[in-house]
C-alpha positions in Angstrom: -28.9 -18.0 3.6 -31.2 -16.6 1.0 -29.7 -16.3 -2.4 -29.5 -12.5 -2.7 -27.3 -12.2 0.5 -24.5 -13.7 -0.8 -24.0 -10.6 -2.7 -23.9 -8.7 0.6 -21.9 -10.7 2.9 -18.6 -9.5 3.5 -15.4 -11.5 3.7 -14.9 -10.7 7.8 -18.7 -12.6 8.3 -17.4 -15.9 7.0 -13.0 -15.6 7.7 -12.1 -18.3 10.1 -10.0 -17.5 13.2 -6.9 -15.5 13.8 -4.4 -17.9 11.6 -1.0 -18.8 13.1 1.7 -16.4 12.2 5.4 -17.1 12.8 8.9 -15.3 11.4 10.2 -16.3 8.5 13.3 -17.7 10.5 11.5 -20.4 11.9 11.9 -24.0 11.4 9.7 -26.3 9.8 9.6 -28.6 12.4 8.2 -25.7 14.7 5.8 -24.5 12.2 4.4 -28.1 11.6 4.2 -28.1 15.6 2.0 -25.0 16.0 0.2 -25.6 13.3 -1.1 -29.1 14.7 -1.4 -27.7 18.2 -3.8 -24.9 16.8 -5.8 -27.3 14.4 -5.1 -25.1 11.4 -4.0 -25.8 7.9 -1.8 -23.0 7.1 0.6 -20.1 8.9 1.5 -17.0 7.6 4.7 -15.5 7.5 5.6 -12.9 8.9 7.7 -9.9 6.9 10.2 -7.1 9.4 7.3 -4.9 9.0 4.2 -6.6 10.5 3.0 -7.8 6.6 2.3 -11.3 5.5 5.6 -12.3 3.6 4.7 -15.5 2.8 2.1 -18.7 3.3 2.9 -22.1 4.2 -0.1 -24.5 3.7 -0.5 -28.5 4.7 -0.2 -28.9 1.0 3.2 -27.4 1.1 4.4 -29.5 3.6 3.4 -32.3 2.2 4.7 -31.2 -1.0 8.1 -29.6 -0.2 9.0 -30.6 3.4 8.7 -34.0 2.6 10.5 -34.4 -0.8 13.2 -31.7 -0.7 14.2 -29.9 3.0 14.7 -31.0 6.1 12.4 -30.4 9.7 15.2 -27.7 10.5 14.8 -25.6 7.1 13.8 -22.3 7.8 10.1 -21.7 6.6 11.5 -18.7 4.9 12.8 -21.4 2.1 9.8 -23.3 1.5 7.0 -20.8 1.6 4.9 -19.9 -0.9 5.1 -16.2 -1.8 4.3 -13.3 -2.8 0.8 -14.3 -1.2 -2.5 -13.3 -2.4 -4.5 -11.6 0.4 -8.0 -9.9 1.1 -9.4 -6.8 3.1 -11.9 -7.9 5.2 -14.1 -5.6 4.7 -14.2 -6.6 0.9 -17.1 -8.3 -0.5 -17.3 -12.2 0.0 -18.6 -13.4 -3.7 -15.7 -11.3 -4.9 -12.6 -13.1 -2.8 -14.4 -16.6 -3.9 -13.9 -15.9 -7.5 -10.4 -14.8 -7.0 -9.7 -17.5 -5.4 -11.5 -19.6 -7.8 -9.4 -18.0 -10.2 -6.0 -18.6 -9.0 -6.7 -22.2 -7.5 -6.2 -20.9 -4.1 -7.2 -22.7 -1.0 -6.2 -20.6 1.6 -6.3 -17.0 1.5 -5.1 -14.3 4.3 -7.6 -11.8 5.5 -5.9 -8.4 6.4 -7.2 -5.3 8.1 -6.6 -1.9 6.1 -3.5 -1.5 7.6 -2.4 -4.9 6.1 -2.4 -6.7 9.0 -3.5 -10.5 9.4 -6.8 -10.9 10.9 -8.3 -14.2 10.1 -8.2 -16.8 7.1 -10.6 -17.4 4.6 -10.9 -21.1 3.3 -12.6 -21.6 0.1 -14.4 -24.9 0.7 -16.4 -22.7 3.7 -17.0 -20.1 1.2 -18.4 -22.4 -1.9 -20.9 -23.6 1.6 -22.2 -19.7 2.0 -22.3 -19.2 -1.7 -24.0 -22.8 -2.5 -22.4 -24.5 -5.9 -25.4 -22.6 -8.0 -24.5 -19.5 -7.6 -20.8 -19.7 -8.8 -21.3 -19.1 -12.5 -22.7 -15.6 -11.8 -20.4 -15.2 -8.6 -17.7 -15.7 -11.7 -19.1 -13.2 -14.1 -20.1 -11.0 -11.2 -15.6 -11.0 -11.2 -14.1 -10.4 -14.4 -11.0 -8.7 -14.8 -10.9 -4.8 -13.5 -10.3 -4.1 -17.0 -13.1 -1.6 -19.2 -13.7 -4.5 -21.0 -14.3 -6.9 -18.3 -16.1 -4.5 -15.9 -18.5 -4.2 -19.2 -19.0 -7.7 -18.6 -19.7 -6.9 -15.1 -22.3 -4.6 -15.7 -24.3 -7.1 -18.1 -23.9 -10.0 -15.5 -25.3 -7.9 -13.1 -28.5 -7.0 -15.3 -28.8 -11.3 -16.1 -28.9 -11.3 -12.0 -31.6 -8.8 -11.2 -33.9 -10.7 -13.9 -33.2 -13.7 -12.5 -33.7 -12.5 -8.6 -36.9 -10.6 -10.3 -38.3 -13.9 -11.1 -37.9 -15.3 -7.9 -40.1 -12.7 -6.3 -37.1 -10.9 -4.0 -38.6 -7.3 -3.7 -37.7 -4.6 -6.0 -35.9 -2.2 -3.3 -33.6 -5.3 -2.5 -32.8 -6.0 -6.3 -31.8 -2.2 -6.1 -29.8 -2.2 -3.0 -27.6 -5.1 -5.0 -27.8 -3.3 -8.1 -26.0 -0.7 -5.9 -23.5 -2.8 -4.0 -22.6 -4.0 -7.1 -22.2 -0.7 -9.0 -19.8 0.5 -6.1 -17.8 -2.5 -6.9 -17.4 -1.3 -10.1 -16.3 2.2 -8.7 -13.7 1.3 -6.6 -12.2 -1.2 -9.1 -12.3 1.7 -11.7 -10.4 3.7 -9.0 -8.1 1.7 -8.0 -6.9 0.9 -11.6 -7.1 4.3 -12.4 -4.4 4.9 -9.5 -2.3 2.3 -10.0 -1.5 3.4 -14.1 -1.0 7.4 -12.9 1.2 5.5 -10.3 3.0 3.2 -13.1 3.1 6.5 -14.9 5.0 8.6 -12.9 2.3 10.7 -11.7 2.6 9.4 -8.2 0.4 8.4 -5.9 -3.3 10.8 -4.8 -1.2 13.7 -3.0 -4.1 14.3 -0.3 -6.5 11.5 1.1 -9.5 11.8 -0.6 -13.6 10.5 -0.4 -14.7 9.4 -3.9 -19.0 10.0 -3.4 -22.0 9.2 -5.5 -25.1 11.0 -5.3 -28.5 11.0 -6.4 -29.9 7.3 -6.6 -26.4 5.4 -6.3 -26.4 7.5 -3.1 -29.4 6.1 -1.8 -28.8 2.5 -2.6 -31.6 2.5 -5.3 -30.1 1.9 -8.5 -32.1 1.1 -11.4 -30.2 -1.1 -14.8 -28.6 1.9 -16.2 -28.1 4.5 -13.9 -25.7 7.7 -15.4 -22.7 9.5 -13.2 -23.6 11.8 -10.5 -20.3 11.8 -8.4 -17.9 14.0 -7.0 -14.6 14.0 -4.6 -14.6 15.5 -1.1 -10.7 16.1 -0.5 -8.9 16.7 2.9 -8.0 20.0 3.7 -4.3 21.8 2.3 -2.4 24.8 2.2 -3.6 26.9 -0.5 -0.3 27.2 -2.0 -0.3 23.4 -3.0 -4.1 23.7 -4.8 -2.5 24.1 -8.6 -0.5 21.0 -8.0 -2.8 19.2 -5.8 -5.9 19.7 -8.5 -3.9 19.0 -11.6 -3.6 15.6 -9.8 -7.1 15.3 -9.6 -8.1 16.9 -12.7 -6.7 13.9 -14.6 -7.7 11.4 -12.0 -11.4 12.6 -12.8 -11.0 12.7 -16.3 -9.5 9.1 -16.5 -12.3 7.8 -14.0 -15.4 9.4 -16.0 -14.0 7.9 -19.0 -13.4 4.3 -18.0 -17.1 4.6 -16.1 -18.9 5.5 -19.1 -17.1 3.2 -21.1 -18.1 0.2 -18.6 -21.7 1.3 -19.0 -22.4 4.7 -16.8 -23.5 7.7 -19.2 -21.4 10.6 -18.3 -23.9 13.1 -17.0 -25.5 15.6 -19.3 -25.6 17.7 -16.3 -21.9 17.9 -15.3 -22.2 16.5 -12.0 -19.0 15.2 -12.1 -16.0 14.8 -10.5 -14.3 16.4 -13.4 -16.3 19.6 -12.9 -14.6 21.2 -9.7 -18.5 22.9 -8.4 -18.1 18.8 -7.4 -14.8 18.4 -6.8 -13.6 20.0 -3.4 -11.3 19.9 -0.5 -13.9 19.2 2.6 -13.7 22.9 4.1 -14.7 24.1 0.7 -17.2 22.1 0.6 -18.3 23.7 3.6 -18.3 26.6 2.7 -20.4 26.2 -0.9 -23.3 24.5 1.3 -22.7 27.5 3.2 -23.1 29.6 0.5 -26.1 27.7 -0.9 -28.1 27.8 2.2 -27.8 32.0 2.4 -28.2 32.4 -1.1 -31.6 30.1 -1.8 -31.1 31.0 -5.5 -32.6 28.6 -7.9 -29.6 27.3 -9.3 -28.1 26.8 -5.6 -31.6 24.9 -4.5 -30.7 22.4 -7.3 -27.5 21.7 -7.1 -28.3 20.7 -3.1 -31.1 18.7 -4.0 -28.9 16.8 -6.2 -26.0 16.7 -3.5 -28.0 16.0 -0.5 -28.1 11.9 -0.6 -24.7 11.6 -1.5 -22.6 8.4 0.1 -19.0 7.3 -0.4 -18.2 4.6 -2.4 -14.3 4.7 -1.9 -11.7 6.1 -0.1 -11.4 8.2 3.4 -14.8 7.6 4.4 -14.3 10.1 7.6 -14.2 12.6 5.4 -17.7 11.9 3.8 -19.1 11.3 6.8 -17.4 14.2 8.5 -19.4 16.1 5.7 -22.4 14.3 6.3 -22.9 15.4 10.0 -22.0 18.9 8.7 -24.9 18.8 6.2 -27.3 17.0 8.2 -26.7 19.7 11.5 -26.8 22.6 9.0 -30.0 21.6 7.3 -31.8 20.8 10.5 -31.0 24.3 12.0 -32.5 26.1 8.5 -36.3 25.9 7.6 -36.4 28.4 5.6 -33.7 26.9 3.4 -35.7 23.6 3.4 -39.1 25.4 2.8 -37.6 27.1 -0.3 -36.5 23.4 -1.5 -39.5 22.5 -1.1 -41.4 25.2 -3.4 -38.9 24.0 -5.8 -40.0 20.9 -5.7 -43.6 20.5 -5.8 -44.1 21.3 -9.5 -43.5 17.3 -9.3 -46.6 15.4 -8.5 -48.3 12.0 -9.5 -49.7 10.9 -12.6 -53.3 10.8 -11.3 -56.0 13.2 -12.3 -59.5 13.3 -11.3 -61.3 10.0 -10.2 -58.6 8.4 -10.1 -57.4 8.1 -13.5 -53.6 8.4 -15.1 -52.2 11.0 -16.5 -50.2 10.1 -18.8 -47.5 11.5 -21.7 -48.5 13.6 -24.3 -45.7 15.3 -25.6 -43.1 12.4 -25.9 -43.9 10.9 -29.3 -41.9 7.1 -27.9 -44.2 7.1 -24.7 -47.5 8.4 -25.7 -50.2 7.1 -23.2 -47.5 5.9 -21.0 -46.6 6.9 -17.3 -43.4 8.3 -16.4 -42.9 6.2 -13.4 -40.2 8.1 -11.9 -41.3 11.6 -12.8 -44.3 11.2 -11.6 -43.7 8.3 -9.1 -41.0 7.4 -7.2 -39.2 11.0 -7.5 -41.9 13.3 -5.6 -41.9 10.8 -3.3 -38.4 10.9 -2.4 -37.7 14.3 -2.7 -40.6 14.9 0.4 -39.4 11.8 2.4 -35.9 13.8 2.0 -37.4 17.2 3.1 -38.9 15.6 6.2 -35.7 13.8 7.1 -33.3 16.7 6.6 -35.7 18.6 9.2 -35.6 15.7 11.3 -31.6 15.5 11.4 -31.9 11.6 10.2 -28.3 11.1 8.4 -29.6 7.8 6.3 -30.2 8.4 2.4 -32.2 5.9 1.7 -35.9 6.6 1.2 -36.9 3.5 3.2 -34.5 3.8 5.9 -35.5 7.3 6.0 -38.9 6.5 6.5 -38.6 3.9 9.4 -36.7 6.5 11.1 -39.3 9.1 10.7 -42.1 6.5 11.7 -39.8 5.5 14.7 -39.4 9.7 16.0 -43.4 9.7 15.7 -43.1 11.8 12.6 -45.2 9.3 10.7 -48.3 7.5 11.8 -48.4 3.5 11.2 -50.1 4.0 8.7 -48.8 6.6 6.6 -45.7 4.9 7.1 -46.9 1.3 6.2 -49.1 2.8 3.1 -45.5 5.0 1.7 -43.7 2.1 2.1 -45.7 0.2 0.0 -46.2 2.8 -2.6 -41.9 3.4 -2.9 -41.9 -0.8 -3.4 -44.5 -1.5 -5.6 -43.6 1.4 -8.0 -39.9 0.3 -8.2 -41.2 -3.1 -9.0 -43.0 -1.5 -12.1 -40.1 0.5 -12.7 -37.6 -1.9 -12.4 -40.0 -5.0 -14.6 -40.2 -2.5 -17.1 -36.7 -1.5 -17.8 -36.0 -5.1 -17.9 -38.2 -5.9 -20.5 -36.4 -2.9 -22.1 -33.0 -4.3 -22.1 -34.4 -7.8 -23.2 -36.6 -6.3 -26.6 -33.6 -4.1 -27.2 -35.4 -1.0 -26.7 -33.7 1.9 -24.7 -34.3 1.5 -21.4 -36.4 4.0 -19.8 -39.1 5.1 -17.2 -41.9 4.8 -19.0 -44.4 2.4 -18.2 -47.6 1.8 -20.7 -51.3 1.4 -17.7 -53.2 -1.8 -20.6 -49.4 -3.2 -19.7 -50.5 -4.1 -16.2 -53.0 -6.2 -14.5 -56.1 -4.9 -13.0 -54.6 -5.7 -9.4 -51.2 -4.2 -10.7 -53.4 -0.3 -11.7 -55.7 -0.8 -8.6 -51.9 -1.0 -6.3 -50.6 2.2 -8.3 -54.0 4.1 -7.8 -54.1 3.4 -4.6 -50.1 3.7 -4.5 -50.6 7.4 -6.1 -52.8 8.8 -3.6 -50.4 7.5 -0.4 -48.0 9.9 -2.2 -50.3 12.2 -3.1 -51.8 12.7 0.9 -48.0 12.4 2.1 -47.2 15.1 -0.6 -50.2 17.7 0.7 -49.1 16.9 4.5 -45.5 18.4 3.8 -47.0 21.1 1.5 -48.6 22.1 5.1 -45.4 21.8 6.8 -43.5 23.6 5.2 -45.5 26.1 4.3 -48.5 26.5 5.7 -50.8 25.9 3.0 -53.7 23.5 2.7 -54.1 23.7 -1.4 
């Protein structure tokens, strides 16, 4: 398995078969008996309610049946509980290090609804993960509190410069960057409801979609991305808002704080949870795309652009996707909407005057003679990959995905397609070498990259990488709105 995809795996790729599961009131002597006719080397126990109550392991029976009960002790007396258990759809290198943690063997793998569905042995675990990588599968771990999700977030900067040296391509550093930042998220989340839960406060009153947009949307998360999230609610009676948003007023609050304190900036912009333009039941949400897509103000072009790549990082994912196929369906049936985006976009362009040479800041006195690589980079880009796909109804966010899709409906020719692709990876590389370098010297870490930093092949890639953009940036200038210039 290559090294980075260890980060991705998820425990259900690697759990072992369904384990055996027997009531509590069973004997030993039965237990030992099914667990040698099924070759396995523990059995759950089963609670009234369908719920593992308790584990009994080979180690156990060695341990306890042979010393102090009898073949015809219930299993109920010699179990090991409360048990430690895993949702499979958690993320592998995160169940090792628990398990790591808590010298556990065997642990249960349970569907949402808490229900066993396979067994996850460490020893088969350490063999995906490889003994090299559990140091930074540890530190990848810590405790889900502020203090050791800060540790997190510099763990996970040591492993981008690490997978950067190897040579793994920037957009996959950034898809684990991301993976790793939702992590973060839900942990945050689900500490944050567990103390309003310890405080009285009770549990969320309606399901909710916790969502982050812009680049953590996409799956293209640089080191030090800020918040751009918001909540998508289920519907409720109107009459149960006050009580229902107070809830989630201080849910917000909490989750901002505890973000930012980990290591994501609160946003200067307000696009926030805590601000309720982002914080909305799923029919009002409706209803303020709605309004955005009659209105084609300014402000409400913005505020879409921002919103449009959003993905959910925790909770009632129907409900994000529900609005997902909302937004895609409305955008594709509005051009005009999409053509006024676009006008509102293309004061963005690359950093490329005539014959071929960089433009680059002069107003910034820290980055004078550098090139905003993301101004005048990766962002035009994505914003006109975006246009294309929102007209195309093609639900992914990410710019890549996005643009295999649009070369696989024949909206992009081979080589546009293989010529954008390129550009999108080789200026992330920059981007992302830079802001490494950044962190390393100290310095805050930003977008700015200085051209006498690169080599010659490195400028001759982002000239050529510029104009890609550039020609892709003139074709949906025509598109949209008719215009050659």
């Amino acid at each position: 398995m290559p090294r980075i995809e260890i980060f991705r795996r998820l425990v259900r790729d690697h759990m072992g078969p369904a384990p055996v599961v027997v009531p509590a009131a069973m004997v030993c002597r039965e237990v030992v008996g099914r667990l040698a006719e099924a070759g396995a080397t523990a059995a759950l126990v089963m609670g009234p309610e369908g719920r593992v109550q308790g584990i009994l392991t080979e180690r156990d029976v060695v341990r306890r049946l042979a010393f102090r009960s009898t073949e015809d002790t219930p299993v109920g007396d010699v179990m090991t509980t409360p048990v430690m258990s895993v949702v499979e759809d958690d993320y592998l290198y995160h169940s090792i290090a628990r398990m790591r943690r808590f010298h556990l063997r065997h642990m249960p793998v349970v569907d949402p609804a808490g229900r066993p569905v396979g067994m996850l042995n460490l020893d088969a675990a350490l063999v995906a993960a490889s003994e090299r990588l559990v140091d930074q599968v540890d530190a990848l771990t810590q405790e889900g509190t502020v203090h050791g999700l800060r540790e997190v977030k510099s763990a996970e900067i040591d492993l981008a410069e690490e997978l950067f040296s190897e040579n793994v391509p920037a957009p996959e550093i950034q898809a684990l960057l991301t993976h790793i930042n939702r992590d973060i998220h839900r942990r945050v989340i689900e500490s944050t409801i567990a103390a309003m839960a310890g405080e009285g406060l009770g549990p969320p009153p309606v399901q909710f979609a916790f969502i982050i947009m812009g680049s953590g949307g996409r799956g293209e998360s640089f080191l030090r991305p800020d918040q751009d999230n918001g909540l998508v609610l289920e519907d409720y009676p109107d009459a149960d808002h006050n009580r229902i948003d107070a809830w989630f007023i201080d849910f917000s609050e909490r989750v901002t704080r505890d973000l930012d304190a980990v290591g994501f900036p609160l946003c200067n912009g307000h696009v926030m949870a805590t601000n309720p333009l982002w914080r909305k039941s799923i029919g009002q949400w409706r209803a303020q795309i709605g309004g955005w897509l009659r209105r084609r103000s300014t402000v409400a072009l913005r505020l879409s652009d921002i919103f449009f790549d959003f993905r959910a990082c925790y909770g009632a994912l129907d409900l994000a996707a529900a609005l997902r196929d909302y937004v895609t369906g409305a955008l594709r049936d509005n051009p005009f909407f999409l053509s006024e985006l676009f006008r509102d976009d293309e004061d963005y362009g690359v950093a490329l005057g005539l014959f071929g040479r960089f433009l680059t800041e002069k107003e910034n006195a820290d980055h004078l003679g550098e090139i905003n690589l993301k101004m005048t980079g990766t962002l035009p880009l994505v914003q006109a990959v975006r246009l294309l796909a929102l007209r195309e109804g093609i639900p992914e966010s990410a710019t890549l995905d996005r643009l295999d899709r649009l070369h696989a409906a024949g909206v992009l020719g081979a080589d546009d397609h293989d010529y954008l692709c390129g550009a999108f990876r080789h200026v992330t590389l920059l981007l992302l070498r830079q802001q490494i370098a950044d962190f390393r010297a100290g310095r805050a870490v930003s977008n700015f990259v200085h051209p006498d930093r690169l080599s010659k092949r490195e400028r001759d890639q982002l000239v050529d990488s510029f104009k890609a953009i550039q020609r892709f940036l003139d074709r949906v200038r025509s598109d949209f709105t008719g215009s050659v210039f």
